[in-house]
C-alpha positions, -999 to 999 in steps of 0.1 A, spaced: -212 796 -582 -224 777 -550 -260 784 -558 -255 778 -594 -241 742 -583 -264 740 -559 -299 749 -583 -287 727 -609 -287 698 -588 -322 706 -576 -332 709 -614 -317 671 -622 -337 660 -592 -366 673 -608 -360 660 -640 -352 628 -632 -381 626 -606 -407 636 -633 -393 611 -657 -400 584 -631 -432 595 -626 -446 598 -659 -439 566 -672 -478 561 -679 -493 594 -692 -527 579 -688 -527 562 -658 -551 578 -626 -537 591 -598 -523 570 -574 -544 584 -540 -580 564 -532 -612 572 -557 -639 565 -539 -657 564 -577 -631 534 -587 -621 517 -560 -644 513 -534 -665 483 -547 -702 483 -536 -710 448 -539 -681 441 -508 -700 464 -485 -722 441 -466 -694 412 -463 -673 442 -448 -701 457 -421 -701 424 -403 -670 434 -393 -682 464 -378 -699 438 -344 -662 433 -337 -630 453 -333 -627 477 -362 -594 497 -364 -589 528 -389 -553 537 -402 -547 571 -384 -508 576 -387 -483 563 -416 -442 562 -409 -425 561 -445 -388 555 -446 -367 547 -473 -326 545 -479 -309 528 -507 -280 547 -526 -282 565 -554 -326 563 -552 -349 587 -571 -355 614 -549 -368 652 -550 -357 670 -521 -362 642 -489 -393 626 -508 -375 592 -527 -395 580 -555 -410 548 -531 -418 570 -501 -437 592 -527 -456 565 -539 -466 552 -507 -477 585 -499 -501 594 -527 -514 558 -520 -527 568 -488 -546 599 -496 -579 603 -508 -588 615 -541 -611 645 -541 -640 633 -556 -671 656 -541 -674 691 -537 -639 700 -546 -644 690 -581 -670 715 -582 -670 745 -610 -674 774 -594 -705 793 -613 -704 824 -632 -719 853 -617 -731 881 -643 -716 915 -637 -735 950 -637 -726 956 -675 -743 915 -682 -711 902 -685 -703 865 -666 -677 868 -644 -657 834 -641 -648 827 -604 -625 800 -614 -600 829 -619 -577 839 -596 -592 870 -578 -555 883 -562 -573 883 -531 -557 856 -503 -581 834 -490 -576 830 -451 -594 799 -455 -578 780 -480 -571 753 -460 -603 745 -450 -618 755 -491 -591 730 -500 -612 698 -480 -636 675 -493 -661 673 -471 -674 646 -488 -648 627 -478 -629 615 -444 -600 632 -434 -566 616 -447 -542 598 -422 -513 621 -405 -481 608 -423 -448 615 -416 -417 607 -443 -380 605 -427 -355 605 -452 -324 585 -446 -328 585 -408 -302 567 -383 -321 540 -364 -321 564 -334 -343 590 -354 -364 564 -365 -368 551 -328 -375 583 -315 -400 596 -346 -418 562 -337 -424 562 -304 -445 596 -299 -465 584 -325 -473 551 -311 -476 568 -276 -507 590 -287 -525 566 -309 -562 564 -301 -575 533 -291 -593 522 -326 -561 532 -343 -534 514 -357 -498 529 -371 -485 521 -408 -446 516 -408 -432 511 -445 -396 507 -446 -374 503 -478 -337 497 -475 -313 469 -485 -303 440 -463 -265 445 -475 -242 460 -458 -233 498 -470 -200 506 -482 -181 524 -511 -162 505 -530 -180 479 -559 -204 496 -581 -236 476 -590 -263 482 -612 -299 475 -598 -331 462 -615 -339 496 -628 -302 504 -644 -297 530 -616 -264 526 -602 -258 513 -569 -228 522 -543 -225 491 -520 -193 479 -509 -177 445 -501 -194 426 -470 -177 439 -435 -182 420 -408 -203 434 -382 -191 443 -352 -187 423 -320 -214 440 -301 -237 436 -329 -231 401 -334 -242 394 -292 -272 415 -303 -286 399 -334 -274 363 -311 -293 376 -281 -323 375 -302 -347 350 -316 -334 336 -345 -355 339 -383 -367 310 -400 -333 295 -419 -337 299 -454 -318 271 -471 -317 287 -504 -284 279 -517 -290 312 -540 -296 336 -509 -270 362 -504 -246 354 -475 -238 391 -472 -272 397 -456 -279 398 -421 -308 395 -399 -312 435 -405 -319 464 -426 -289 487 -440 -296 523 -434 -263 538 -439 -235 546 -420 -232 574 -390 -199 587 -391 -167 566 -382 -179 538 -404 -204 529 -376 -233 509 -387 -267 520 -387 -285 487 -391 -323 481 -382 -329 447 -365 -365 432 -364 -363 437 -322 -364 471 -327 -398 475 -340 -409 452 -310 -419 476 -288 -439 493 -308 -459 466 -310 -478 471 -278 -503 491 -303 -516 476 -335 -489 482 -361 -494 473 -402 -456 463 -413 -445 469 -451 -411 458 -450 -397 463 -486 -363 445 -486 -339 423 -506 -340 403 -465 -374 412 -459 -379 377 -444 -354 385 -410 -386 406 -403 -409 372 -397 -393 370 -359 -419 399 -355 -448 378 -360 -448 362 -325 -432 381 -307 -454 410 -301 -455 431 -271 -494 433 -269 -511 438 -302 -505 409 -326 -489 430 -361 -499 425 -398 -467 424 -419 -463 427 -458 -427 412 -469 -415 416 -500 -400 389 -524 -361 389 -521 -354 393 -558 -372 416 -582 -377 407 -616 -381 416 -651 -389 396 -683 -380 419 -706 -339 434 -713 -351 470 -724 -343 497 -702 -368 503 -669 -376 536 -670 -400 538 -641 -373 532 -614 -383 527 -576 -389 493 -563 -408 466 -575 -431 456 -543 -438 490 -537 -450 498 -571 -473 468 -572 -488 479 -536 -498 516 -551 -502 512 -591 -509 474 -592 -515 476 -632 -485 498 -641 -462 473 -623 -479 445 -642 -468 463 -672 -432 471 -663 -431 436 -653 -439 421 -686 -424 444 -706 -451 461 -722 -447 492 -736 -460 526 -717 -472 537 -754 -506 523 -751 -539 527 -764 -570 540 -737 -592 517 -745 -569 483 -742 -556 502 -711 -588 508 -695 -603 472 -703 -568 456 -683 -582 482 -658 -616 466 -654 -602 435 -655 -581 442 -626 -608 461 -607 -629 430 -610 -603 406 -597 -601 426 -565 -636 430 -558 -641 390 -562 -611 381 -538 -625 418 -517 -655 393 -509 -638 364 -506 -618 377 -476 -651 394 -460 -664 364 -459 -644 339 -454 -642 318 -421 -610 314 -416 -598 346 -420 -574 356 -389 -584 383 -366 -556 405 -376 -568 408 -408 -603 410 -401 -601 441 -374 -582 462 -403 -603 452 -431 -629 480 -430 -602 503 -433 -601 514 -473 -563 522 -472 -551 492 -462 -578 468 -472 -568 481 -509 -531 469 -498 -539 439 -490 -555 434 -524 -528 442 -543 -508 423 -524 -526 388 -536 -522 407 -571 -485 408 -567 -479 375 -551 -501 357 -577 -483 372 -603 -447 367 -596 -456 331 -587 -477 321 -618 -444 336 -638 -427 307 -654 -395 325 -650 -398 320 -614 -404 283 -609 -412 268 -575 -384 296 -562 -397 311 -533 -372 341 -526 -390 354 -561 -429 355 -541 -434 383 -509 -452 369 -483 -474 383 -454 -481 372 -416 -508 363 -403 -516 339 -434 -541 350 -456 -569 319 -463 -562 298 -489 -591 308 -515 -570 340 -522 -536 316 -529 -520 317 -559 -528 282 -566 -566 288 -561 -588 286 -593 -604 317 -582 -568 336 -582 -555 317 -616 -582 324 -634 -584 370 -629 -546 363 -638 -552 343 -666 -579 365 -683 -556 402 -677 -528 380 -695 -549 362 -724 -563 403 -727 -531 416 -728 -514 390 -751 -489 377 -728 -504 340 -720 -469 326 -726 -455 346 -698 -474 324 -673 -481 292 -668 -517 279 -649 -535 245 -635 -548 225 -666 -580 230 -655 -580 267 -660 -568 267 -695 -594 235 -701 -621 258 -687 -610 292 -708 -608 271 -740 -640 256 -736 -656 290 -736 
């Protein structure tokens, strides 16, 4: 009866995983094509990087705790994503059929069969040597901030010199507790409890530290500290993460995605670093969606637009996963085009910080920082969102200004995926955009 309980549980985990997952049935893979989206005409812009310091992802840390999350097994839904998103698609010598040899009798045998033989090998038949080898990433499920501490600092400690380590964090800045049920963005219910006050030694510590930027937004939660809620160990003792723990680490170059409803108590890192100055991704405080009808995808917003930009654009909107190819694939182009125009603009702009520059060669996370301007122009060209900064993410250093969402050259790739798609009346854009569409 255990195992029955037990099995049937792993089976709704599946299920509800694979429904997630599936939302688009025609959608590619979420790991790096070399084929689609490495774009050629960025390459020289990007080698004149290569005179200066040029750091290569070599390690991801992927966390994530928020209650009730998709999961299967100690892989959530968002740590999944990010992980796919930082592999490379096979796209050489993998893909390659083996050929049919022709038996004694003239027959072809097909090799693609399974011969029943075991292949000592198979880890090494299973590489594509056409590509380079795929970052070592770890995934901690739930961990106390201890763990995470400890998992970090080996890590850190044996990072080569023209590395740098990507920490991606999800959790909710409220405090955790089990008494009010709440529904979240996707419909999934959500455990959190009525605000505690934190303890007295906590309070000295989040005083003892450099205090945030104050955010004056009369809508901002007040039962959000200057921390990330990863649970409870035992007791009722808190297990928050406070920006001055990820401090040390910072004495090697570190790439920050901090996907939070108080994402922003993470700018005190920006600053405040040890040795290495840090890139940080910062998610918008509230998610949002136009349309009332039931989210099926679930996981969180930021993190789907960092690893299936297009699919999140969609959820976003509203638009219906029961979609013709060809409309599909033309929003595709679209979108690949946008990135490979702002791509150049970032190569080769002047006043592009160092930070940025140093990482930039790196596919990986040169493709995140793409789809980050995709995200951040889209939530803030919504006219749902007004001037209402909690509703855009934000990143430190600043990126230059030509890739703003209030640049022509950003308005008008947003503009033409919206006019394509139908959904103009979603957005609105500088009069001089719409002047220069229409006169087309």
């Amino acid at each position: 009866a255990t195992n029955f309980r037990e099995w049937k549980q792993v089976v709704q985990e599946i299920s509800r995983f694979l429904k997630a997952d599936a939302y688009f049935k025609i959608a590619r893979p979420l790991r790096y094509n070399a084929v689609f989206d490495a774009h050629p005409s960025s390459f020289p812009y990007i080698s004149r990087f290569c005179t200066s310091r040029v750091l290569r992802l070599k390690d991801a840390l992927l966390t994530s705790y928020h209650q009730n999350e998709i999961k299967l097994a100690e892989v959530t839904l968002d740590t999944f994503r990010m992980l796919q998103c930082l592999e490379w698609e096979p796209s050489g010598s993998f893909y390659h059929v083996p050929m049919k040899q022709p038996s004694e009798n003239g027959a072809l045998n097909d090799q693609s069969e399974a011969s029943g033989l075991i292949d000592i090998n198979l880890a090494a038949d299973m590489a594509d040597p056409d590509l380079p080898p795929n970052p070592c990433k770890a995934i901690i499920y739930h961990p106390s901030v201890s763990k995470l501490i400890a998992a970090t600092a080996p890590i850190c400690e044996e990072l080569p010199s023209d590395g740098i380590l990507l920490i991606y964090i999800s959790a909710s800045g409220k405090t955790d507790c089990s008494v009010d049920f709440q529904k979240d963005v996707h419909g999934n219910s959500l455990n959190f409890s009525k605000a505690k006050h934190a303890p007295q030694a906590s309070q000295k510590r989040e005083n003892s530290v450099s205090q945030p930027a104050v955010d004056n937004n009369p809508n901002s939660s007040s039962k959000l500290g200057h921390y990330l809620c990863l649970g409870s160990q035992g007791n009722g003792a808190s297990n928050n993460l406070y920006p001055e723990d990820l401090v040390p680490f910072t004495r090697k170059p570190l790439f920050l995605v901090i996907d939070s409803d108080n994402s922003r108590a993470f700018k005190t890192i920006h600053g405040a670093e040890r040795g290495e100055a840090s890139a940080l991704l910062l998610s918008h405080e509230k998610p949002l969606f136009l349309s009332d009808t039931t989210v099926t995808s679930g996981g969180s917003q930021f993190t789907y637009f960092l690893t299936a930009p297009l699919q999140a654009f969609y959820q976003l909107i509203g638009l219906s996963s029961d979609i013709e190819p060809d409309v599909y694939s033309n929003a595709e182009s679209l979108l690949s085009s946008a990135l490979v125009e702002w791509e150049v603009l970032l190569c080769a702009s002047n006043s592009l910080d160092q930070v940025w520059a140093q990482i930039l060669t790196d596919p990986f996370l040169r493709r995140l920082i793409l789809r980050f301007i995709f995200c951040r122009a889209v939530l803030c060209l919504l006219r749902s969102t007004g001037d209402s900064t909690m509703h855009l993410p934000e990143c430190l250093p600043r990126l230059p200004e030509s890739v703003s969402p209030k640049s022509a050259v950003t308005q008008i790739h947003i503009h033409q995926l919206a006019e394509r798609l139908g959904v103009l009346n979603h957005f609105h854009f500088l009069d001089s955009i719409r002047e220069s569409v229409q006169s087309r």
